[in-house]
Backbone as CSV, one residue per row, in Angstrom:
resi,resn,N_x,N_y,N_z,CA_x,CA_y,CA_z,C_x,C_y,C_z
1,UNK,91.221,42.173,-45.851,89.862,41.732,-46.026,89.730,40.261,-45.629
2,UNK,90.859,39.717,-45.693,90.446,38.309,-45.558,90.614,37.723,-43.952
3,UNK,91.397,38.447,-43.718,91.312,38.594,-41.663,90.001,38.829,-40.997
4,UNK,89.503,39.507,-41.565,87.828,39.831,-41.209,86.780,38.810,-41.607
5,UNK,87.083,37.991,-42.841,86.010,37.064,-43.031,86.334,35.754,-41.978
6,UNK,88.110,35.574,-42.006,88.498,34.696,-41.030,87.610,35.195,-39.543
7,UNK,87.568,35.885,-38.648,87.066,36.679,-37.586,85.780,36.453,-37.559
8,UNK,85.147,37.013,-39.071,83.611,37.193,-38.995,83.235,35.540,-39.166
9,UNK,83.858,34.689,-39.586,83.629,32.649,-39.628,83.626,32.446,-38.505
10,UNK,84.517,33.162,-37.551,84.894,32.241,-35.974,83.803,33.169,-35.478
11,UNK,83.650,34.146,-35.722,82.401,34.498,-34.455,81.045,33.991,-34.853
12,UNK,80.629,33.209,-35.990,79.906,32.767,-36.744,79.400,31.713,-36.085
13,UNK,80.420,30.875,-35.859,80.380,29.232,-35.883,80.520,29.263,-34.236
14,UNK,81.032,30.420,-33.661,80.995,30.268,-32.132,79.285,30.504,-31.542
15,UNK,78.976,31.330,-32.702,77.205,32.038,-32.477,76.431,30.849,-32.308
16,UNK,76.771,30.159,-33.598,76.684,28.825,-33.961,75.830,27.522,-32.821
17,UNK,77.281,27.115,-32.192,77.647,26.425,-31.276,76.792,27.409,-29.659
18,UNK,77.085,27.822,-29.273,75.636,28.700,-28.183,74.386,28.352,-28.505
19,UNK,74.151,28.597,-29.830,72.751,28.521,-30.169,72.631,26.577,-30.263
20,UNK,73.504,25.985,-30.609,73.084,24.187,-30.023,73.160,24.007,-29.082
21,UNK,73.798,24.609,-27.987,73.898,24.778,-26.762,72.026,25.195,-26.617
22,UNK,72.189,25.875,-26.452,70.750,27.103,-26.201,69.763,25.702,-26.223
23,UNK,69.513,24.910,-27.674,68.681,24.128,-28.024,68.353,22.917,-27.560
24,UNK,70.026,22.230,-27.169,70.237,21.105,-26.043,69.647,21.482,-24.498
25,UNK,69.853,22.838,-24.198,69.034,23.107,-23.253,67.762,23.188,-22.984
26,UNK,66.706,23.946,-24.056,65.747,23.783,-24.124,64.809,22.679,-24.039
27,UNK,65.353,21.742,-25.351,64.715,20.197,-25.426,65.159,19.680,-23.519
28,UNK,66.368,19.806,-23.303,66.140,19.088,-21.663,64.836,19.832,-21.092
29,UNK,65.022,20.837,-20.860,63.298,21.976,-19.896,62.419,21.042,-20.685
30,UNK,62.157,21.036,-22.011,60.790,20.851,-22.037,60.931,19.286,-21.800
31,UNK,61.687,18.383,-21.888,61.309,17.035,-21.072,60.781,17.466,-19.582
32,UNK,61.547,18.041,-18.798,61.684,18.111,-17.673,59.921,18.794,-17.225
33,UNK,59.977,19.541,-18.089,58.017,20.336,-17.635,57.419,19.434,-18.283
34,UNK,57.780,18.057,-19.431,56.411,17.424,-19.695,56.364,16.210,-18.570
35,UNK,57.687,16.246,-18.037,57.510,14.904,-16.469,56.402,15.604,-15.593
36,UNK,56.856,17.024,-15.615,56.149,17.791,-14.078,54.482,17.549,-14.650
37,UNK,54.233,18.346,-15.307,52.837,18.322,-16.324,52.201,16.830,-15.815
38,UNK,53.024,15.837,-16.076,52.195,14.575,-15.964,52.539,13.870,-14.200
39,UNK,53.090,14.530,-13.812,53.013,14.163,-12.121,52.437,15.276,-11.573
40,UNK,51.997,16.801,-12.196,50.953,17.483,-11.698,49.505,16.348,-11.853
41,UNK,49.133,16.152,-13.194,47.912,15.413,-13.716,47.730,14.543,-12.455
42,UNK,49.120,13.528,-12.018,48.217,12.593,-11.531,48.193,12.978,-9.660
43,UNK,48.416,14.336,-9.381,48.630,14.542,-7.702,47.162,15.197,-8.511
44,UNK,46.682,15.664,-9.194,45.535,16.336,-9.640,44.454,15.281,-9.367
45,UNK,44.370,14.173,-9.995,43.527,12.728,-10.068,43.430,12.180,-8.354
46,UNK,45.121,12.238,-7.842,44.474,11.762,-6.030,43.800,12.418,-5.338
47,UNK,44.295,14.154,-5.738,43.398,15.384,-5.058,41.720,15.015,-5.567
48,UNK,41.330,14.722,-7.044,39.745,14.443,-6.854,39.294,13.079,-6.162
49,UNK,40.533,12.207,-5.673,40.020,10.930,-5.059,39.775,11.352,-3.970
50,UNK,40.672,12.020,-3.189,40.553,12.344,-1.642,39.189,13.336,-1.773
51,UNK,39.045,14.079,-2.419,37.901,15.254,-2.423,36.730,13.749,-2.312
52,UNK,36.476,12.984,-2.983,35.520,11.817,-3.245,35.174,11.192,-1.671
53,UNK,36.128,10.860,-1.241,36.666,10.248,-0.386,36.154,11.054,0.985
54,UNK,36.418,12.343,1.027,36.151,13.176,2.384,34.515,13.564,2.036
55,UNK,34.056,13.820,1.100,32.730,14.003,1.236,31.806,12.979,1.500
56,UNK,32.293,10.994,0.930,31.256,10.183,1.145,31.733,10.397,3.022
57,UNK,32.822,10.534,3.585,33.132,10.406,4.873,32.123,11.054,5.952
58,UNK,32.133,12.687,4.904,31.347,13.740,5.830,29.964,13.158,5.653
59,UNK,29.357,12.710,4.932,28.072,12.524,4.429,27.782,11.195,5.531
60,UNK,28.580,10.436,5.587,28.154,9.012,6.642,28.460,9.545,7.975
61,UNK,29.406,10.685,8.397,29.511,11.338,9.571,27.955,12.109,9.885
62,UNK,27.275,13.070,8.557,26.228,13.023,8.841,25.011,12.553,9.635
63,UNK,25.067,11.011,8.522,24.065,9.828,9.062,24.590,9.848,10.145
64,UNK,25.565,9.295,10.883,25.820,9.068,12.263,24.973,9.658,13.233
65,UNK,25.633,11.466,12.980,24.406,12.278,14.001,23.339,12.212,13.838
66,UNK,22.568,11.713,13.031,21.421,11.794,12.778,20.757,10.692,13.645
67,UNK,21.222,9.486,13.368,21.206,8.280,13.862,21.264,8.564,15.566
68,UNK,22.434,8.835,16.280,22.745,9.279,17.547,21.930,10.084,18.054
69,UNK,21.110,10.876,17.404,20.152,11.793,17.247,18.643,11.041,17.670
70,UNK,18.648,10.029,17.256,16.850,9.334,17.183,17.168,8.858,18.083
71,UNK,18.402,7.575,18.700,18.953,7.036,19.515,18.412,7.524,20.534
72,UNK,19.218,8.464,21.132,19.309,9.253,21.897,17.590,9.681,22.778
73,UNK,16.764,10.299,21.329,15.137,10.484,21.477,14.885,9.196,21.856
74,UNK,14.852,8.341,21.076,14.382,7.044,21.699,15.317,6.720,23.225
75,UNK,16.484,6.760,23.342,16.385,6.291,25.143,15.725,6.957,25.855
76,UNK,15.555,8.497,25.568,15.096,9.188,26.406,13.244,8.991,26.914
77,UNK,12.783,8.510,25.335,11.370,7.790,25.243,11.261,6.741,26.454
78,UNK,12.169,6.089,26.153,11.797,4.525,27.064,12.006,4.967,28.568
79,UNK,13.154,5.640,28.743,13.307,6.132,30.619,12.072,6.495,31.106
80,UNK,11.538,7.707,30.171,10.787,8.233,30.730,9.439,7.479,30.639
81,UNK,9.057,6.589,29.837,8.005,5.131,30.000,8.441,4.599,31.184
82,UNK,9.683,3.647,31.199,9.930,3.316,32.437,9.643,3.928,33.925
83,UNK,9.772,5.163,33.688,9.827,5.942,34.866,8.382,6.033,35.558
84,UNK,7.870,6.165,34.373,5.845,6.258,34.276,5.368,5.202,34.891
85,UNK,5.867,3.969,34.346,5.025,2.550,34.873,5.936,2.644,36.464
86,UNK,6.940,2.415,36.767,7.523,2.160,37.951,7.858,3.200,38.820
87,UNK,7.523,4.279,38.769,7.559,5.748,39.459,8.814,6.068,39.356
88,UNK,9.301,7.200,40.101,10.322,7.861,39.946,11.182,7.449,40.987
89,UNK,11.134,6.624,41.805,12.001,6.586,43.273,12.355,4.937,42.990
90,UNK,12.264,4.335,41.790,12.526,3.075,41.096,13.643,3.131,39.733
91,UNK,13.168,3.856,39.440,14.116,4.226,38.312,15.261,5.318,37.885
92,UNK,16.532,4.992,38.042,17.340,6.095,37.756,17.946,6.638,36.620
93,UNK,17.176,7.771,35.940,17.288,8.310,35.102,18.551,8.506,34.375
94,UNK,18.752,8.614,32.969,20.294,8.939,32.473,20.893,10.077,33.107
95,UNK,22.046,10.230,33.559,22.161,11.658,33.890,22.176,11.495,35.633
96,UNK,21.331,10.909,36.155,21.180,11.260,37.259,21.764,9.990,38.558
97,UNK,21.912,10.095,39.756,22.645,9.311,40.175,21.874,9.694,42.065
């Protein structure tokens, strides 16, 4: 009987020892996912900067065409004034050569 409690102590204390094992492991993971967690957060925070960032971009790319847009109406305004007061065999049109 007493060979068996000896046996049943060592497989005890070996169960034991795995299971601080087991626990030393764990506590490392969960450091290790609360680093990731907080370097997800902040690639999370540049992803809404850049999102910020590409829409004021698209939005002034907007204005641009818009702008290039009147531009554009307006040279085409003035040629064709020009063209009016000084005829057509005086003035060479955009485009044309």
């Amino acid at each position: 009987m007493r060979i068996e409690k000896v046996v049943l102590d060592k497989a005890a204390e070996a169960l034991l020892e795995k299971a601080a094992d087991c626990f030393d492991l764990a506590k490392s993971q969960q450091n290790l996912a609360d680093e990731q967690h907080e370097v997800a957060a902040i690639q999370h925070e540049n992803a809404d900067q850049q999102h910020e960032i590409a829409a004021k971009t698209d939005s002034n790319a907007d204005r641009l065409d818009a702008s290039a847009d009147k531009l554009d109406t307006l040279g085409r305004s003035l040629e064709a004034d020009a063209v009016e007061i000084t005829g057509n065999t005086q003035v060479v049109q955009r485009g044309q050569k």
